[in-house]
N, C-alpha and C positions, 0 to 999 in steps of 0.2 A: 359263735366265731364269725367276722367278718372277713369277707370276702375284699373286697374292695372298699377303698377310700372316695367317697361323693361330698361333691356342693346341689346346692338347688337355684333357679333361678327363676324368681317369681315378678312377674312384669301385670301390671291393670293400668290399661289405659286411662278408665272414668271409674268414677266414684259410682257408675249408676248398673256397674256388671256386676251384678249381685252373686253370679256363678260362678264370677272369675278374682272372686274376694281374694287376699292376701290370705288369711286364715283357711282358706275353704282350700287354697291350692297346696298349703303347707300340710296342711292334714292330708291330704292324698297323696302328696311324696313320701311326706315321711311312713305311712304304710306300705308304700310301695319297696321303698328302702332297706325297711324290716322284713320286710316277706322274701326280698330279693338278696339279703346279706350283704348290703352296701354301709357302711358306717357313715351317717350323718349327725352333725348335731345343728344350733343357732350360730356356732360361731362361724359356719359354712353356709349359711343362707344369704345370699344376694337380691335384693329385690329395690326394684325403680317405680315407685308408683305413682300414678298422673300421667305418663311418657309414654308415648307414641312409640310404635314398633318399628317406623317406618329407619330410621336411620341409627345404626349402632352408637356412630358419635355424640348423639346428644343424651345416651343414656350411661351417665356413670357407674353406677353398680357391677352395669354389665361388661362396662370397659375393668374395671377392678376386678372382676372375678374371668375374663381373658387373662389379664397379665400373671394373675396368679397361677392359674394350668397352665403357663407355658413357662414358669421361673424353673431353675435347674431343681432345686428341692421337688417337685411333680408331689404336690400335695393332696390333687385328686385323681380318680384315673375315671372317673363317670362326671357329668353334669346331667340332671336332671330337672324336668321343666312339665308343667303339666300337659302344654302343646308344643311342638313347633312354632307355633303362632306368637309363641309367647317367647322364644328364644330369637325369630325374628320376622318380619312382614314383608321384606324386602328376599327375594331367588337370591340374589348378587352374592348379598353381604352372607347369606346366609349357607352359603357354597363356600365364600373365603375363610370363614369363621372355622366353620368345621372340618377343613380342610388342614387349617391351621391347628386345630386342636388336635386332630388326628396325627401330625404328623410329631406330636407332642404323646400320641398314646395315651389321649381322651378321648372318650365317647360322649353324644349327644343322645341320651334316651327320651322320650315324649311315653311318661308314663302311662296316656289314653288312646296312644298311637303304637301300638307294638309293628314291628316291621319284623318277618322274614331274613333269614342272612340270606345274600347273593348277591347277585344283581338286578334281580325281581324286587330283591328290597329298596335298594336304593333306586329304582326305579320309582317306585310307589312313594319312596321319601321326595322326591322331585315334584311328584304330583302335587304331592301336600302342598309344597314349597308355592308349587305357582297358584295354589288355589288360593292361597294365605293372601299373595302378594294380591290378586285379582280380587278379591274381598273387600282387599283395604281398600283399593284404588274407586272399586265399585260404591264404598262405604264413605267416603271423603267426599264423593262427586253427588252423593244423597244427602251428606249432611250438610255441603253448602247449599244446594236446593232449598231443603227446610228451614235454614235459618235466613233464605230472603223471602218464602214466601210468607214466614212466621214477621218479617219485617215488615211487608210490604200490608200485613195486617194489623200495623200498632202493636206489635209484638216485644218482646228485648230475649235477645238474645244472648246476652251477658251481665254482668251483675255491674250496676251504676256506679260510677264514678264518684271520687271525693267529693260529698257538699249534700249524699243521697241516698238515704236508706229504702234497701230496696230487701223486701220479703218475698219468698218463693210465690209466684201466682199472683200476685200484686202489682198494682204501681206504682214505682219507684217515689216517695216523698223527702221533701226536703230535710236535710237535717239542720239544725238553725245557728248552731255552732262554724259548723263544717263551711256554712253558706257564705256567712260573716268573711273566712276567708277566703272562698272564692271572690264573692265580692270586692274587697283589696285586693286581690292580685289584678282583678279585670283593671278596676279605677286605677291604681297605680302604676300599670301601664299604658294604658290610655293618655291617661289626663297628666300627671302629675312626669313624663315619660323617662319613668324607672327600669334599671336594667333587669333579665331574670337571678344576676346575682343577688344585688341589693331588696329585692321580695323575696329570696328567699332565707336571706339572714331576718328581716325584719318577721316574715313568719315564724322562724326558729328563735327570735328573740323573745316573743309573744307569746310561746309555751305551743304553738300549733304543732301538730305534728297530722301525718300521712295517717292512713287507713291501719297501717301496719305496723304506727309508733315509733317510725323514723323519723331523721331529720329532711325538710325538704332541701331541694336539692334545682340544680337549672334544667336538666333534664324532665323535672315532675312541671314546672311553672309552664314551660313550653306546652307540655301535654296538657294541663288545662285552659291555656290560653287557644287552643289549635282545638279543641274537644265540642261538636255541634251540642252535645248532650244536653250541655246549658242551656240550648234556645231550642228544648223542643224537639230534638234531632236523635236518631241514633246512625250511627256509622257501621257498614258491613262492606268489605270487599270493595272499598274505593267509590260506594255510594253513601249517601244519606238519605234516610227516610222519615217522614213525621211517627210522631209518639206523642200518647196524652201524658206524658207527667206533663210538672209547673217548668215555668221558665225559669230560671235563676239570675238570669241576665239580660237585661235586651237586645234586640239583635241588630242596634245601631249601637251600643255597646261592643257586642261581640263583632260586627264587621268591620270599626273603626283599629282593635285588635290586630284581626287577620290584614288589614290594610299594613299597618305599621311593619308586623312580623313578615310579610308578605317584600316589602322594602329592605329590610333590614336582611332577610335569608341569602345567604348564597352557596351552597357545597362547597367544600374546600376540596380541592385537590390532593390528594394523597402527593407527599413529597419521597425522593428518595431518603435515607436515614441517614446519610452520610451530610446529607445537605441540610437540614436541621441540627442534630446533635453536638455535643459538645461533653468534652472528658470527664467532664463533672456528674452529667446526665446519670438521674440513678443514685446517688452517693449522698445526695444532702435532702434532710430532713424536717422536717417542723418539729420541736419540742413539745407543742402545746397537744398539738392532736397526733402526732404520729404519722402526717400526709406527706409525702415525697414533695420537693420541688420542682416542679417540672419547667423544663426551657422553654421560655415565649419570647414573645417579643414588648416590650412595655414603650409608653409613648412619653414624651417630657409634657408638660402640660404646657410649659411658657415656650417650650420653641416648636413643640409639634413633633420632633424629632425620633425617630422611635431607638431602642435600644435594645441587645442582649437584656435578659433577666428569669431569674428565678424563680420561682413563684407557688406557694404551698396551695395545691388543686384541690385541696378540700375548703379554704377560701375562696377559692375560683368558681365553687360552686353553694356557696354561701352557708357550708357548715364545718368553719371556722373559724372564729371573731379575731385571732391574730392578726391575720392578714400577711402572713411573714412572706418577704420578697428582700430578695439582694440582688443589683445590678451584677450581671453576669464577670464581668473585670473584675469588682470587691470579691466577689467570692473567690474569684482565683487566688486575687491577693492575701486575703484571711486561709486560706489553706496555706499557702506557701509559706507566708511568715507564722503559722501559728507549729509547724512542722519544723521551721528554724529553730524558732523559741525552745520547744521542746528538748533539739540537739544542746543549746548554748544552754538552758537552765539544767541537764540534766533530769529532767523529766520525762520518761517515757513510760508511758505504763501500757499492757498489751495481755490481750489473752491466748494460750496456747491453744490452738484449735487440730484436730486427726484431722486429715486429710483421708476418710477410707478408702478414696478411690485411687491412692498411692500406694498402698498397704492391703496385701494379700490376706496376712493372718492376721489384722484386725478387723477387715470383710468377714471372715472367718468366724471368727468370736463374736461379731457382731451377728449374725446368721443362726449360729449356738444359743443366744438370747432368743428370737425372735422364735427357734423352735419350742426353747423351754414354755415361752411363753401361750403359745398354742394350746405345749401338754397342759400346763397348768386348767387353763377354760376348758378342756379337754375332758380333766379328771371330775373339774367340776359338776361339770354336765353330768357325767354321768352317777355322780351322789345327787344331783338333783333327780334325775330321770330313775332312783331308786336302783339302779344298776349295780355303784358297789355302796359299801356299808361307810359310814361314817370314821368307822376305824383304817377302813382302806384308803378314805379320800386322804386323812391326817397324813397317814404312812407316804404318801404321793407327794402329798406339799413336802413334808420338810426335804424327800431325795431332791424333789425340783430344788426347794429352796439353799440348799447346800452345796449344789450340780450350777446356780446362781451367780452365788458367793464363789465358788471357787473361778469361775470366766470373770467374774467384775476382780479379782485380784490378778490373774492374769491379763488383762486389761490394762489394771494400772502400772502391773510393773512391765508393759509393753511400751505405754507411754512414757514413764518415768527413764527407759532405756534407752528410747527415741532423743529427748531431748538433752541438745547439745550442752556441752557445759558452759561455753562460751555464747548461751541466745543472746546475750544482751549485746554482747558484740556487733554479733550476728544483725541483732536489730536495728541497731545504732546505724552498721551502715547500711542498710536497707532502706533507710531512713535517709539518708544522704544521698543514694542514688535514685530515690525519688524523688526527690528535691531537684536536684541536677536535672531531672527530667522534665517535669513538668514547670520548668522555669526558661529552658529554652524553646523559643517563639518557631525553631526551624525546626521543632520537631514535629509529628502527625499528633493528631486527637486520639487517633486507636491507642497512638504508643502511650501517650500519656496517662489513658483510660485504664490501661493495662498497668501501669505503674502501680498511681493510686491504689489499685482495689489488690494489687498485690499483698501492700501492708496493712489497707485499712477493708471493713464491713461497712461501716459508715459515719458521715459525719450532720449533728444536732446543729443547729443555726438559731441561734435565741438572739432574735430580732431587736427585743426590748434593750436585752444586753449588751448586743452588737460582741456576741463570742463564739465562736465553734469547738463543739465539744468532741473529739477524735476517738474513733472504737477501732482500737488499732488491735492484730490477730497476729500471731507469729504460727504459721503452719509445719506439725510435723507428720 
């Protein structure tokens, strides 16, 4: 019989803690678990691996298993962790954290850390706390040490870049494929002075692809364009230091590169979002890839002149061959009249969509799901873990499964009751008074922005076509 309901929360920084293994830490909770009559299963374990202790934000897991202890259902009343160390690096966060859990009626256990109840305890937990923190701090300031004195010896201290096969303990060699396109990219902007758009459609056209079997992108081109690694170099903390691998490129090559890029760079300023934007922003899409359009500015060729426009940002960054863009004006206009049309042809077509955040008792029933479904991985676990017998797991599924069927029938006819008899009405003029709105000039962007997305999800722009395809939603 358990006692309480536990998650675990299992964090490794590197691949190279051989003692602080995922496996190695899950095995000692879950005995810990068992011994202590806390109920744990897999579908309760939380684990971020690669990811640094130091800052709660950049670790998702651990942000997913907070919001879960503190939801009103209190689905655990322990978390468990092999260290402190390993719940957090940082005093701050890790005072907030527990602070927060606690007042939610979860505990923080450090299954290798037993503490004292009192104040003696939580003294001693403090300890831990700052000694963690001072570890790291100590630990960060050694290992940049070592990786520039490891530099400053012909060393690598990371694993080589696109164009270089590089083996543990080795020196990095050329890969002859990979090189080819570094190559092109250099010469092609160099010589021939091609944008990083345009290289990196042509490499995506070529069948090249990234380390990691993506497409490239303007982001990747920059980074081999700006990369010493090519001529010889590796980069640490805002240095460069020689290394024997091969050159790839030469370094009148490469600095004619950095000359251009170096011309061409300038930060943009962050604008305010009211002074960019526009009502559309968000709503229209590329058919071909699925990329948002996003508002720039586009120039005329013959008069120089620059303009509003649309423009699909996965084109923008040369992975995808469309190129779909519509002058900022036409696109208002093809909304407007494509939303008329629709009134005057009798054409509307629209999906009903819950609004749960309107509705109490379908929050409710949707909640009722989300538990059944827990029981179910629940029951299963434990026909896995030999706990009960195969005739008990059966007996579990069909109550869940019938406990199921009966919330998805009240569901429907909750929806089915909701919706008015008159939606088409309803729709029609919904339809009309965003029309009305986003047709007059003296109204704001907000309001119109607000219109739009009232009735619609979004709208498809098929460029070839010159149509927009309308994902209109009637919400109950």
């Amino acid at each position: 019989m358990t006692d309480r309901k536990g998650c675990a929360y299992i964090r490794v920084s590197t691949d190279r803690q051989e003692e602080l293994s995922p496996d190695a830490q899950k095995r000692l909770i879950y005995d810990y678990a068992k011994k202590n009559n806390i109920e744990l299963t897999d579908e309760d374990i939380f684990m971020d691996i690669g990811i640094s202790g130091k800052s709660a934000g950049k670790r998702p897991e651990f942000q997913n298993m907070i919001a879960n202890a503190k939801s009103k259902e209190h689905p655990y009343d322990v978390i468990l962790v092999w260290k402190f160390s390993r719940f957090a690096r940082n005093q701050e966060e890790s005072i907030v954290y527990k602070a927060l859990l606690k007042k939610n009626n979860v505990d923080v256990i450090s299954i290798s850390e037993p503490l004292v109840d009192g104040p003696f305890g939580s003294l001693i937990e403090r300890i831990i706390e700052w000694m963690d923190e001072y570890y790291s701090i100590r630990l960060s300031g050694e290992v940049k040490r070592g990786m520039t004195e490891k530099a400053l010896k012909h060393g690598y201290v990371s694993t080589a870049p696109y164009g270089y096969i590089h083996e543990k303990g080795n020196t990095p060699v050329i890969n002859p494929k990979e090189a080819t396109a570094v190559r092109a990219i250099f010469e092609k902007y160099v010589y021939d002075n091609a944008s990083y758009n345009s290289i990196a459609r042509w490499l995506n056209d070529h069948g090249y692809r990234t380390k990691q079997g993506s497409l490239f992108d303007t982001r990747r081109i920059v980074y081999i364009l700006t990369n010493p690694f090519y001529i010889g170099k590796i980069r640490l903390n805002g240095n460069t230091y020689d290394a024997p691998h091969e050159h790839m490129v030469t370094d009148e090559l490469f600095k004619k590169a950095g000359e251009r890029y170096a011309s061409e760079y300038s930060p943009k300023k962050r604008k305010p979002a009211d002074s960019c934007a526009h009502w559309l922003s968000g709503m229209l899409f590329c058919p071909a890839c699925g990329g948002s359009l996003g508002y720039n500015r586009g120039v005329d060729r013959k008069t120089g002149k620059s303009y509003p426009i649309f423009y699909c940002w996965k084109s923008g960054k040369g992975q995808c061959n469309e190129r779909t863009s519509i002058p900022a004006h036409l696109a208002e206009k093809h909304v407007i009249d494509g939303l008329r049309n629709m009134i005057a042809n009798n054409n509307i077509c629209y999906d009903i969509i819950h609004d749960e955040n309107n509705d109490d008792q379908y929050d409710m029933l949707r909640k009722k799901l989300d538990i059944l479904d827990k029981k179910e991985k629940r029951a299963k676990a434990a026909y896995l873990d030999g706990i009960d017998e195969l005739a008990d797991y059966k007996e579990n599924k069909l109550s869940i499964d019938a406990e199921r069927k009966k919330i998805m029938d009240e569901i429907d006819e909750l929806q089915n009751s909701m919706v008015p008899d008159n939606v088409d009405t309803i729709m029609y003029g919904s339809i009309q008074k965003t029309i009305h709105t986003i047709s007059d000039n003296h109204i704001s962007k907000e309001t119109k922005s607000a219109a739009i997305r009232s009735i619609c999800k979004k709208i498809d722009y098929d460029k070839a076509k010159d149509e927009m395809t309308f994902h209109l939603y009637f919400s109950i």
